[in-house]
C-alpha positions in Angstrom: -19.2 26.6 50.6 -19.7 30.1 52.6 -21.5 30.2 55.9 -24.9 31.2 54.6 -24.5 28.3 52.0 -24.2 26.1 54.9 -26.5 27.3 56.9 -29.6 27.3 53.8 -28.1 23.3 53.5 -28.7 22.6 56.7 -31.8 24.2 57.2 -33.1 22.1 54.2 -31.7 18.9 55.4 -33.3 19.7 59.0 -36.9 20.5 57.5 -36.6 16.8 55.0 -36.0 15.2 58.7 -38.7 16.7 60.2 -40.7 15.6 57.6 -39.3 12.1 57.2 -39.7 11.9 60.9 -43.3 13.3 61.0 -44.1 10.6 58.2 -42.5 7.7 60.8 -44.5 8.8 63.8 -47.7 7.8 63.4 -46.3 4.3 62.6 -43.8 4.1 65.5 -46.1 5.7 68.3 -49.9 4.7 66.7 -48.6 1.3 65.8 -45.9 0.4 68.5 -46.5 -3.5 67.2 -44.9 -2.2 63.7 -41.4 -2.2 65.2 -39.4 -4.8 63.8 -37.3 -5.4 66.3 -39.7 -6.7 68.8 -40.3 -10.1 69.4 -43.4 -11.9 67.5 -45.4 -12.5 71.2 -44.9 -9.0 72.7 -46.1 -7.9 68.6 -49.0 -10.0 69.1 -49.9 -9.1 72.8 -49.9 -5.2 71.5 -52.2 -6.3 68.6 -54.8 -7.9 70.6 -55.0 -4.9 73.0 -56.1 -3.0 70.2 -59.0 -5.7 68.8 -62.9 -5.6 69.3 -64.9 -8.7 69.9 -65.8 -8.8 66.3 -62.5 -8.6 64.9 -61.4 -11.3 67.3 -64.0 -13.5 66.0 -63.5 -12.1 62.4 -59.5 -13.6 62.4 -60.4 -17.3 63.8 -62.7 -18.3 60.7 -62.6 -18.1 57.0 -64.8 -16.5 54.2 -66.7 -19.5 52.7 -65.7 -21.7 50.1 -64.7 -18.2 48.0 -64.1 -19.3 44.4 -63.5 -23.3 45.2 -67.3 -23.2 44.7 -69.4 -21.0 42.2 -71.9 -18.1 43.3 -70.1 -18.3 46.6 -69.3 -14.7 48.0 -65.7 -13.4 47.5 -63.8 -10.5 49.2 -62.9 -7.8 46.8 -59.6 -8.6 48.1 -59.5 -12.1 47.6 -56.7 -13.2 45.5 -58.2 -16.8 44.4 -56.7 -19.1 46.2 -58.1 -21.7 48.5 -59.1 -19.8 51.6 -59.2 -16.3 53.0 -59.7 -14.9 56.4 -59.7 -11.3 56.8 -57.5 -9.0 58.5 -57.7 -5.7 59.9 -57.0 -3.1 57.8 -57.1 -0.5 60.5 -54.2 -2.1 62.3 -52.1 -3.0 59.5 -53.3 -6.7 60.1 -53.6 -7.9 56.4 -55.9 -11.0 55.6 -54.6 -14.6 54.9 -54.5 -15.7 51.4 -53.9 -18.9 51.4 -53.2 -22.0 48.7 -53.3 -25.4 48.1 -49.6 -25.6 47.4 -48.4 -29.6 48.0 -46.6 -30.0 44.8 -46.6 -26.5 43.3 -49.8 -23.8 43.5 -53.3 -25.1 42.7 -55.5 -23.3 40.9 -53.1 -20.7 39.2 -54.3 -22.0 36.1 -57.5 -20.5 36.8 -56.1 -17.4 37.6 -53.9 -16.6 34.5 -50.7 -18.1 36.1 -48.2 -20.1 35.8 -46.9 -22.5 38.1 -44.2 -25.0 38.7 -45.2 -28.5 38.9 -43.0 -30.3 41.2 -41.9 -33.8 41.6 -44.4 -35.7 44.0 -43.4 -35.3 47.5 -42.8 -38.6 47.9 -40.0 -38.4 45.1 -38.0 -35.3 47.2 -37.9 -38.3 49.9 -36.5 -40.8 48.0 -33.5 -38.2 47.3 -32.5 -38.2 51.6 -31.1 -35.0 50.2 -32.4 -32.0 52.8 -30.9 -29.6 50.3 -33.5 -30.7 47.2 -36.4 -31.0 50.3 -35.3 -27.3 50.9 -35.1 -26.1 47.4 -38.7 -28.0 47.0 -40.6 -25.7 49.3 -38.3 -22.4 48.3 -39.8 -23.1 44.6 -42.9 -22.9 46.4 -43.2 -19.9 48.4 -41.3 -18.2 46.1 -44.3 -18.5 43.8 -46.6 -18.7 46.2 -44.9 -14.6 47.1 -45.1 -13.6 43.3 -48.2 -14.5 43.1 -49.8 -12.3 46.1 -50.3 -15.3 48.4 -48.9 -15.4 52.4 -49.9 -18.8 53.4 -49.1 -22.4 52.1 -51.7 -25.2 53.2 -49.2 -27.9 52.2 -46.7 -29.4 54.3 -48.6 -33.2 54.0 -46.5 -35.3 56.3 -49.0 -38.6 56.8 -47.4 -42.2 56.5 -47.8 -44.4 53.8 -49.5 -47.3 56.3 -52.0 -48.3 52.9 -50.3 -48.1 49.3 -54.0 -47.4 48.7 -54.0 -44.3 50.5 -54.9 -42.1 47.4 -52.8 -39.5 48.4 -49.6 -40.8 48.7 -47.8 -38.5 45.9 -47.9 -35.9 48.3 -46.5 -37.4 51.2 -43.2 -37.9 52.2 -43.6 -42.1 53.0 -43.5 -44.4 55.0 -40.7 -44.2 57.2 -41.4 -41.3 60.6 -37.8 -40.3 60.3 -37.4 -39.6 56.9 -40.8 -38.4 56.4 -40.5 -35.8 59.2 -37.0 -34.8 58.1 -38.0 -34.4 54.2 -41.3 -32.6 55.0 -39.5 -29.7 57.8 -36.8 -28.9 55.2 -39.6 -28.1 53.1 -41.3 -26.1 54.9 -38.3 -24.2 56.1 -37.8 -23.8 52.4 -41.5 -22.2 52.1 -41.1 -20.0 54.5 -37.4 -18.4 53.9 -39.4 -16.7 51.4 -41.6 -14.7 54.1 -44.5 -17.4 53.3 -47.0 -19.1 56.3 -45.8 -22.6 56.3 -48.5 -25.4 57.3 -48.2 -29.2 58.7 -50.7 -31.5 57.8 -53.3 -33.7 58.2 -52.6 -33.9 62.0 -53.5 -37.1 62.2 -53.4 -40.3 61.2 -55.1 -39.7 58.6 -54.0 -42.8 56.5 -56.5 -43.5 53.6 -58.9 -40.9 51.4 -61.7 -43.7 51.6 -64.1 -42.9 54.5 -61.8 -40.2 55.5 -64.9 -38.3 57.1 -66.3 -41.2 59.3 -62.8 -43.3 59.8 -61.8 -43.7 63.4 -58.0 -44.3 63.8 -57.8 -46.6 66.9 -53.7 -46.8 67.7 -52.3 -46.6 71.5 -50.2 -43.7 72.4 -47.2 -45.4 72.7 -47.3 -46.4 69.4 -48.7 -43.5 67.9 -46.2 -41.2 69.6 -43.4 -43.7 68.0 -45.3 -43.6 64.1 -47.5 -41.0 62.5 -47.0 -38.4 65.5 -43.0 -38.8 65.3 -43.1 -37.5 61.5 -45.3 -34.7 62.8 -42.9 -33.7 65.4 -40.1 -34.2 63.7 -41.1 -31.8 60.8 -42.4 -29.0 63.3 -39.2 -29.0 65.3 -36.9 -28.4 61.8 -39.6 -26.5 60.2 -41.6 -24.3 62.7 -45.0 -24.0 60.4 -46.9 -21.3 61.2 -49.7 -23.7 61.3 -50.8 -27.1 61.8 -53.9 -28.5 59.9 -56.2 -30.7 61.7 -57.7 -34.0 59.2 -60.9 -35.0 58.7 -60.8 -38.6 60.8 -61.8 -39.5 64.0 -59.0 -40.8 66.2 -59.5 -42.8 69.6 -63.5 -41.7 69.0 -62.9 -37.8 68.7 -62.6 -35.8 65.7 -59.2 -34.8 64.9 -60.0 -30.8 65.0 -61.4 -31.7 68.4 -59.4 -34.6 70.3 -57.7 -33.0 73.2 -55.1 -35.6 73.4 -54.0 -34.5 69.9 -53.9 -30.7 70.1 -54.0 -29.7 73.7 -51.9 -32.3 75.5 -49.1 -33.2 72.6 -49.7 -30.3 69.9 -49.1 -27.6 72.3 -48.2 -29.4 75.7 -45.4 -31.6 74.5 -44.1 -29.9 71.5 -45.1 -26.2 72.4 -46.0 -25.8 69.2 -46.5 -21.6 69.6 -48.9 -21.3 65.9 -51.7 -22.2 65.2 -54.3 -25.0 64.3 -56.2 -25.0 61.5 -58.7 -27.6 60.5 -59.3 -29.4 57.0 -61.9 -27.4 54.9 -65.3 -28.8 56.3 -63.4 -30.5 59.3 -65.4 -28.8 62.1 -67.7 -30.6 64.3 -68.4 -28.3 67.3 -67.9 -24.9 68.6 -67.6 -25.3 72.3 -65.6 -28.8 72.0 -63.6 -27.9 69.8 -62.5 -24.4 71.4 -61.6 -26.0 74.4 -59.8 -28.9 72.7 -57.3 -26.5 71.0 -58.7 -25.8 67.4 -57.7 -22.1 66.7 -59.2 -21.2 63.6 -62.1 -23.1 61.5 -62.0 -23.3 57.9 -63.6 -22.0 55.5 -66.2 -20.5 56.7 -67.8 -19.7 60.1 -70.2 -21.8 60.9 -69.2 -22.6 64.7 -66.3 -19.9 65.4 -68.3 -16.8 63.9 -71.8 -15.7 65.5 -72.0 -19.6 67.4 -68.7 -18.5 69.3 -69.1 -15.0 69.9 -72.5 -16.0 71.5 -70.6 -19.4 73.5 -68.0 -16.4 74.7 -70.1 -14.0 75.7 -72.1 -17.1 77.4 -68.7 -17.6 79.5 -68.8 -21.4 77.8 -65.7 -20.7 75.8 -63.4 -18.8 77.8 -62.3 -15.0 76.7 -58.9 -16.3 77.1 -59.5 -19.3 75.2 -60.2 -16.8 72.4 -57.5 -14.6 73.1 -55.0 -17.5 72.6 -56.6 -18.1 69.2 -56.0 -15.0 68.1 -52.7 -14.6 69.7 -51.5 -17.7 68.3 -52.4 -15.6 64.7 -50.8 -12.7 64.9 -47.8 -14.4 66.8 -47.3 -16.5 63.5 -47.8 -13.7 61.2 -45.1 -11.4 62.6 -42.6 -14.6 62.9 -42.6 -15.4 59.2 -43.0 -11.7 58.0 -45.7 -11.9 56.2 -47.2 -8.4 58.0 -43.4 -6.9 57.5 -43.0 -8.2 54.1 -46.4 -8.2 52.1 -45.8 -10.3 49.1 -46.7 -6.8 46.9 -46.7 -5.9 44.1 -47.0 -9.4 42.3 -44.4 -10.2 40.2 -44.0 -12.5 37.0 -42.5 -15.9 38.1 -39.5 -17.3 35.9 -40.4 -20.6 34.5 -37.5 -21.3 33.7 -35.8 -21.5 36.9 -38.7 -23.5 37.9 -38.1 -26.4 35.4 -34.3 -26.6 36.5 -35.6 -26.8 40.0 -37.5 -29.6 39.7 -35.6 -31.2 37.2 -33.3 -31.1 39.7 -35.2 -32.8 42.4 -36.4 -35.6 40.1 -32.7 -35.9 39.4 -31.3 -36.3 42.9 -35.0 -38.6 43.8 -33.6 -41.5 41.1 -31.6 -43.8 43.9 -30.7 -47.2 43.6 -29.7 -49.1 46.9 -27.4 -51.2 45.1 -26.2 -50.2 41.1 -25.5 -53.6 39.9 -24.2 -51.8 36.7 -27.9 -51.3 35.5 -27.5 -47.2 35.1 -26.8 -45.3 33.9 -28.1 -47.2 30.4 -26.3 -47.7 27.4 -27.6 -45.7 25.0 -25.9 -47.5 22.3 -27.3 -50.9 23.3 -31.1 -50.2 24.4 -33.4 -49.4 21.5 -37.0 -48.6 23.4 -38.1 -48.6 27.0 -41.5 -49.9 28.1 -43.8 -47.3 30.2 -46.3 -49.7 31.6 -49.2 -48.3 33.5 -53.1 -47.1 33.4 -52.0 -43.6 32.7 -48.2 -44.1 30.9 -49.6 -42.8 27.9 -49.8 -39.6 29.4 -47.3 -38.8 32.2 -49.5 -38.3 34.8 -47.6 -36.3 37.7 -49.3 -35.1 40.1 -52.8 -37.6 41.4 -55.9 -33.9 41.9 -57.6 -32.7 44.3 -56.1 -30.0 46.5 -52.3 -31.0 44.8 -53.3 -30.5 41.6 -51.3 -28.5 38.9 -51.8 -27.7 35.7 -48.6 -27.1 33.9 -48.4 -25.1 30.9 -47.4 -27.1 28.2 -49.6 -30.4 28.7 -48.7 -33.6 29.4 -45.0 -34.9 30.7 -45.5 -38.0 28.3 -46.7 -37.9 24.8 -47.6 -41.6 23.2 -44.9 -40.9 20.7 -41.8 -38.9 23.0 -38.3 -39.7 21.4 -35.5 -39.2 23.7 -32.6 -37.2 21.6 -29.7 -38.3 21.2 -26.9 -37.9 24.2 -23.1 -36.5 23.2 -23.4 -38.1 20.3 -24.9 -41.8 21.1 -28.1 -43.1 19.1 -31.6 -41.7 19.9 -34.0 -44.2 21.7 -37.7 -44.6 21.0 -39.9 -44.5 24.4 -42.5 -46.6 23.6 -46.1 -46.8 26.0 -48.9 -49.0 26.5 -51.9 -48.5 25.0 -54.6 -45.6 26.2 -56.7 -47.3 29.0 -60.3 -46.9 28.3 -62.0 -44.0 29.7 -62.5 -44.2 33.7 -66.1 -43.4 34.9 -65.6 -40.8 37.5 -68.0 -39.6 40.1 -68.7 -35.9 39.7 -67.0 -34.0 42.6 -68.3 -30.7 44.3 -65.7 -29.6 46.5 -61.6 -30.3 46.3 -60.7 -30.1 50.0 -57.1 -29.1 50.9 
C-alpha cells in the first residue's frame, strides 16, 4: 500500500470512530448509570437523581389486575403476564413484566406459548440434588427470557406444617434446611438467565384456607428456627431480587406490614438489599405499611399511587422512605441484568430440551431411603400397576391457581397408557381407578400469585 493509500485508510477508519464514538456518547455521558462496570447501588443512586415525584411513585405499584381480569386496562406494552409496573422509558428504565412461574410459566397458554411443565417443587426436593434444583429454575427463566418476561414471582419456600395446605406442590417441604437449600438453587438457576428472581410468601403462610384473615401466632425463637430459617436460607444462596410478602396476619399484623418481619429480620438481620413485594391484593395501608418496609404494592395502586404521593408530600411517609423503595428497584434491576440484557427479541423455546429437563428432575426426585430390592421392577414379572387416586385417571401435575400450566399435549395419564416395552422385556398395562364423579367447584374471580 503507497502513502496516499494509507493515508485515505486511515482517514476512513478515523471518521467510522468518530462516528462510532459520537453514537456512544450520549449513552456514556447522558446516561452515566448505563456503564456496566459500576456497581448496581452507585447505578441506582445515579438513577434516582434523575426521577420526578411521579415516576418515583409510578415504579413502587403495579398496573391493575392487567389481563388476570377482563375489561381491566392494559399497557400497550404489557406482555400478558401476571403483573406489570412501568418503567421509564426516558431513562432506559424498562417496566417489570412479571409471571406466575412456580412450576413452569402460567398463562402462556393464553398467549400462544408453550411452556414447560415441571415436576412439582416439592418433587426437585425429594431429589437433595442442588444440581436438578438449579437446572429447575434455569428451565424457568430461560423461558421466562424467550418469552419477553424479566421477573419470576415464584420462588414458594413455605413449610409443609398442614398436609392440607393446598399448595404444597409448589413448595419445597417440610424440613427448613432442605426447603431453603432446594428453593435458593432454584432461584439462582432463574436468575443465571438475566431473570428477577422472587422468595415467597414471607411468611408463615401455612394453609390456603382463611389465608386472608389467618393470624400466625409462633414466638420468635421458634419462628427464626422454622419457616423464617427456609426463608433465609434460600435468600443467602439465592439472592432474589425480591421478596413477596403473604396474605396472613402474623403476631396480629399483616405480613406486607409487620415490622418485625420486614424491617427488623428482612432487611436488619439478613440485609436483604431488593425488594418487597406484596401478594396481589395483600395491601392493607399506605402509611403502615411504608414505614414497616413494603416497597412496592401489587397490582395496582391503591395505597402507594396518589394515597402515598399525598402521605409524602404530607411528611407522614418520609421522602427517604420512598427513595429506598425505589432504590431497592433499580438496585435489583441492574444486579440481575435485566436493564443490561432486555430479554429481546423473543425467541421460540425448544420443547424438547424442556421435556428432558424435567424428565430429568422427576428422575433424580424417585428416592428410596432404603431399596429392599423393590426397584427397579421386573418387567418380566409385574403385569399392571394400580394408580389409585381422585384424579389418577388423568395425571394431574400441577394443583392451579397462580402454578398452573397448561402443557401442550393434554394430560400426563390417559385411562388406557401402556408402558412399551424396555430392551426387549414384556410391555405392562398401567391400569387406573375409575373417573371420580365431577367435583362442584366454586367459581373463582381472581388467581392470586
Amino acid at each position: 500500500m503507497n502513502s496516499q493509500s494509507l493515508a485515505v485508510a486511515l482517514a476512513l477508519a478515523l471518521i467510522v470512530n468518530g462516528t462510532c464514538l459520537s453514537q456512544q456518547a450520549p449513552t456514556l455521558t447522558g446516561q452515566p448509570w448505563m456503564n456496566t462496570s459500576l456497581a448496581p447501588d452507585l447505578r441506582a443512586d445515579m438513577v434516582m437523581k434523575q426521577l420526578t415525584l411521579d415516576e418515583k411513585i409510578q415504579l413502587v405499584h403495579g398496573i391493575g389486575w392487567g389481563p388476570l381480569v377482563p375489561g381491566s386496562p392494559i399497557p400497550p406494552d404489557n406482555n400478558g403476564g401476571a403483573g406489570e409496573v412501568q418503567g421509564i422509558p426516558r431513562l432506559g428504565i424498562p417496566s417489570l413484566q412479571q409471571a406466575d412461574s412456580a412450576v413452569g410459566i402460567r398463562m402462556a397458554a393464553q398467549q400462544s406459548r408453550y411452556a414447560t411443565l415441571l415436576p412439582s417443587v416439592l418433587a426437585a426436593a425429594s431429589s437433595w440434588d442442588t444440581e436438578a434444583a438449579h437446572l429447575y429454575g434455569d428451565v424457568i427463566g430461560r423461558e421466562l427470557r424467550a418469552q419477553g418476561f424479566n421477573q419470576s414471582i415464584g420462588g414458594g419456600v413455605n413449610l409443609a406444617r398442614d398436609p392440607r395446605n393446598g399448595r404444597l406442590f409448589e413448595y419445597a417441604g417440610e424440613d427448613p434446611v432442605l426447603a431453603g437449600v432446594t428453593v435458593g438453587h432454584v432461584i439462582r438457576g432463574v436468575q443465571d438467565n438475566h431473570i428477577m428472581g422472587d422468595i415467597k410468601h414471607y411468611a408463615l403462610n401455612d394453609q390456603e384456607t382463611g389465608r386472608t384473615v389467618v393470624d400466625a401466632r409462633i414466638s420468635k425463637k421458634a419462628a427464626r428456627e422454622s419457616d423464617l430459617l427456609a426463608f433465609e436460607l434460600g435468600i443467602r444462596i439465592g439472592q432474589p431480587s425480591s421478596v413477596m410478602c403473604s396474605y396472613n396476619k402474623v403476631m396480629g399484623d399483616w405480613a406486607c406490614e409487620n415490622d418485625w418481619l420486614l424491617n427488623h429480620v428482612l432487611k436488619g438481620a439478613w440485609h436483604f438489599p431488593g425488594f418487597v413485594v406484596s401478594d396481589w391484593d395483600g395491601t392493607h395501608s399506605t402509611e403502615k405499611a411504608a414505614m414497616a418496609g413494603l416497597d412496592m404494592q401489587m397490582p395496582g395502586e391503591e395505597y402507594f399511587g396518589e394515597a402515598l404521593k399525598q402521605a409524602v408530600t404530607a411528611g407522614r411517609v418520609p421522602l427517604r422512605r420512598l427513595d429506598d423503595m425505589v432504590h431497592r428497584l433499580l438496585r435489583s434491576m441492574f444486579s440481575a441484568g435485566v436493564i443490561d440484557h432486555p430479554p429481546i427479541p423473543r425467541s421460540v423455546i425448544d420443547p424438547f430440551r424442556g421435556l428432558e429437563d424435567a424428565q430429568r428432575i422427576a428422575e433424580e426426585s424417585i428416592v428410596l431411603l432404603k431399596n429392599d430390592g423393590t426397584l427397579p421392577l421386573n418387567l418380566g414379572a409385574v403385569h399392571s400397576i394400580a394408580v389409585i387416586g381422585a384424579h389418577a385417571d388423568v395425571g394431574v401435575l400441577s394443583g392451579g391457581g397462580s402454578a398452573q400450566v397448561d402443557a401442550p399435549g393434554g394430560n400426563a395419564i390417559s385411562p388406557t397408557t401402556t408402558f412399551e416395552s424396555v430392551r426387549g422385556e414384556p410391555s405392562c398395562n398401567l391400569m387406573t381407578a375409575p373417573t371420580p364423579p365431577p367435583r362442584r367447584r366454586s367459581r373463582k374471580l381472581r388467581m392470586s400469585p
